[in-house]
C-alpha positions in Angstrom: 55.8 -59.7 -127.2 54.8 -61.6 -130.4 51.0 -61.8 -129.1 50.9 -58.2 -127.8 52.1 -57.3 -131.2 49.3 -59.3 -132.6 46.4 -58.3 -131.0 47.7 -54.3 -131.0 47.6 -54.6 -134.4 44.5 -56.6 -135.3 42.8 -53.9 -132.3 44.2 -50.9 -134.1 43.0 -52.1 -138.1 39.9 -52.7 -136.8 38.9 -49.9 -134.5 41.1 -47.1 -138.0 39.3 -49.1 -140.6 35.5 -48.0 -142.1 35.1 -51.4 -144.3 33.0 -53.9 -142.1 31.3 -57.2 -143.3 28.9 -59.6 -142.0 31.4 -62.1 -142.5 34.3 -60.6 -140.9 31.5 -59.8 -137.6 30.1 -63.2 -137.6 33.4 -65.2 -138.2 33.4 -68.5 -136.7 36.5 -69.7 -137.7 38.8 -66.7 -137.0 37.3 -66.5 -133.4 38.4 -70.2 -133.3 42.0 -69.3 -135.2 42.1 -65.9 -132.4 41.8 -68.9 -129.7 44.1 -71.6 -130.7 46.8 -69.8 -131.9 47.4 -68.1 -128.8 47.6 -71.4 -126.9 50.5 -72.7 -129.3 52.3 -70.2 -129.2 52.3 -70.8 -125.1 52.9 -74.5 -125.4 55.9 -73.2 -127.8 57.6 -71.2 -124.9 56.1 -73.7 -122.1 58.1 -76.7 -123.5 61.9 -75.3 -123.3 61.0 -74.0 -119.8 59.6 -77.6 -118.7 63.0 -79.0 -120.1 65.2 -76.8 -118.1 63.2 -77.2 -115.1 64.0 -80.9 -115.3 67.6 -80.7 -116.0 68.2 -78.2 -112.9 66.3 -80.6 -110.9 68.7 -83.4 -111.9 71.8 -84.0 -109.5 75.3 -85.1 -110.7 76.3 -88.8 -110.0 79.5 -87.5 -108.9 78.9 -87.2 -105.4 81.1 -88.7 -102.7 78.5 -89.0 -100.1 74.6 -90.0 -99.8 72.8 -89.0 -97.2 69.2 -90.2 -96.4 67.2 -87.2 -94.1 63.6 -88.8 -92.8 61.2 -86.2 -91.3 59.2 -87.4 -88.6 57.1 -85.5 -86.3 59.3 -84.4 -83.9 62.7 -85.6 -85.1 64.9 -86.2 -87.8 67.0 -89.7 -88.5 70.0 -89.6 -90.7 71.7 -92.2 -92.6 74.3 -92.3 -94.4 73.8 -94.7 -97.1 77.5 -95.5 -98.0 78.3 -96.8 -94.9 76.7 -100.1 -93.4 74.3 -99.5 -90.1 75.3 -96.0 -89.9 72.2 -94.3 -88.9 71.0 -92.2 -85.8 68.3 -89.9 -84.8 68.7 -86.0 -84.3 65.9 -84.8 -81.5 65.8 -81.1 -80.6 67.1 -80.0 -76.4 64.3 -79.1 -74.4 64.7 -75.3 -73.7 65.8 -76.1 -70.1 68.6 -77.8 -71.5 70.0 -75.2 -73.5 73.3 -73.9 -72.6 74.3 -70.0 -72.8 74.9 -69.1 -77.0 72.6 -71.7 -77.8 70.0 -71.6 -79.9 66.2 -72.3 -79.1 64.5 -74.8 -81.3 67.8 -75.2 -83.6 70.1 -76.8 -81.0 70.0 -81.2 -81.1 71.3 -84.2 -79.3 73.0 -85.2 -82.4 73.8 -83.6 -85.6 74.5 -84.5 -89.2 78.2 -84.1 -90.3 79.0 -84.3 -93.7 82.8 -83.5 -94.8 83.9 -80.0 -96.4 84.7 -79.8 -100.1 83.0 -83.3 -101.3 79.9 -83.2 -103.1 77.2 -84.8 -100.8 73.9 -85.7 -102.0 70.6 -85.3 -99.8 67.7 -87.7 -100.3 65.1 -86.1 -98.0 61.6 -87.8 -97.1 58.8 -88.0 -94.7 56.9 -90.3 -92.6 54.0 -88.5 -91.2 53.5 -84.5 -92.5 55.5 -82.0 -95.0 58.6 -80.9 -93.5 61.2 -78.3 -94.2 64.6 -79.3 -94.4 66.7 -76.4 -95.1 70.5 -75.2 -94.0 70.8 -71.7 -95.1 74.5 -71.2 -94.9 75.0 -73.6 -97.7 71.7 -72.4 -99.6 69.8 -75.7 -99.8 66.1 -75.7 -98.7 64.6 -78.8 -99.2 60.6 -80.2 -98.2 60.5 -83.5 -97.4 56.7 -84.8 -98.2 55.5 -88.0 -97.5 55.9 -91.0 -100.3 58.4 -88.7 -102.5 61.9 -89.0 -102.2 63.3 -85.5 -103.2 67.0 -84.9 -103.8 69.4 -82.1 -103.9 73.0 -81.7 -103.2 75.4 -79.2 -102.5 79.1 -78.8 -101.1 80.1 -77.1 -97.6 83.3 -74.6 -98.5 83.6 -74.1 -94.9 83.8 -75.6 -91.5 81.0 -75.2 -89.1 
């Protein structure tokens, strides 16, 4: 709003007033001032924004529960990092597996369980290619790229 005020304004006293100069047409140093200014004023509102961004990002250390999620190309392997050799893989059933109200390329051998009302923090990776790690019904979407270890965490209300 600030720089829209601005320039409307400049725009306006220029185009209504009669007085011109050669100095005021060949003005180096405004056109520089017309340039900069503009760009602080964006790094003003950019730096708040970047601060936020970072705090959302952050998770709470009060979780109960860590949970390590590795993508791999066809397959997912869980482990639960509070636990000692707790860790297992979760491959999708073949479609000539699938059973009547089962769902086609959502239904696996073995699934991740987490407990309701805890906080449970997801650390979510890749081995090979980006992948999507995502449960809707608790609103967490997370991509799991390879060499980054992203986190998020949420809490499941509800059982199933």
């Amino acid at each position: 709003l600030l720089i829209t005020t601005l320039v409307g304004y400049l725009t306006a006293s220029f185009m209504l007033s009669s007085l011109t100069s050669r100095y005021i047409l060949e003005q180096q140093t405004i056109e520089t001032v017309w340039t900069i200014l503009p760009a602080i004023i964006l790094i003003f509102l950019a730096l708040p924004s970047l601060r936020l961004l970072y705090l959302l990002d952050e998770v709470g250390m009060s979780c109960l529960l860590t949970i390590k999620a590795t993508g791999n190309q066809w397959y997912w392997g869980y482990e639960y990092s509070d636990f000692k050799g707790m860790e297992f893989d979760s491959y999708m059933l073949p479609e000539d597996t699938l059973e009547a109200g089962q769902y086609r390329l959502l239904e696996v051998d073995r699934r991740m369980v987490v407990p309701t009302k805890t906080d449970v923090r997801m650390l979510i990776t890749s081995n090979d290619v980006i992948h999507s790690w995502a449960v809707p019904s608790l609103g967490v979407k997370v991509d799991a790229i390879p060499g980054r270890l992203n986190q998020t965490s949420f809490m499941a209300t509800n059982q199933g």
